[in-house]
C-alpha positions, 0 to 999 in steps of 0.5 A: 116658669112654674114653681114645683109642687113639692116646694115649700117655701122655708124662712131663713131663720127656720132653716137656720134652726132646722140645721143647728138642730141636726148638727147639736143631734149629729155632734151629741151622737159623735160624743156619745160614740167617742165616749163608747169607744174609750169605755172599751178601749179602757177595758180592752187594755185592763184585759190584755194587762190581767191576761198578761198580753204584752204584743198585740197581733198584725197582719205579718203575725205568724199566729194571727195568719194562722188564726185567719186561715183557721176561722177561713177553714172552720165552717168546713171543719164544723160540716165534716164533724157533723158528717163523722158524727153521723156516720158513727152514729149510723155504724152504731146502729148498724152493729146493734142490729148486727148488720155491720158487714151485710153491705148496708 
């Protein structure tokens, strides 16, 4: 039986270090998160208080079901507002050159 190429030999006392290392690293960025987390956590509860938010929206909402289907509908409302604008646009043009009802 033949040892890998790849293999490198790793004391156990390095091995040790080398995960202890990874897991200060891994537990520094948990707290780091946390810490995030209540930071806006903190500032999201200032802001429902000053805007005077007492319920917070579910799923069941009525309002927040309207909201969904509102941002669901949104890229098509933006495109046919796009589209009516030119439109006009080109109505506009049509009647400086008074070509309005000539059929173009």
């Amino acid at each position: 039986m033949q040892t890998p190429a790849n293999y490198h030999f790793v004391a156990p006392d390095q091995a040790y270090a080398i995960n202890f290392s990874q897991t200060c690293k891994t537990n520094t960025a948990r707290r780091q998160l946390n810490d995030c987390h209540e930071t806006l956590l903190v500032e999201n509860l200032d802001m429902e208080q000053c805007m005077n938010i007492d319920l917070r929206w579910t799923v069941n909402h009525s309002k927040y079901q309207k909201m969904a289907e509102y941002i669901a509908n949104r890229k098509y409302e933006k495109a046919l507002d796009h589209l009516q604008t030119l439109v006009i646009k080109r109505l506009f043009e049509l009647h400086k050159l008074n070509l309005f009802q000539t059929g173009y």
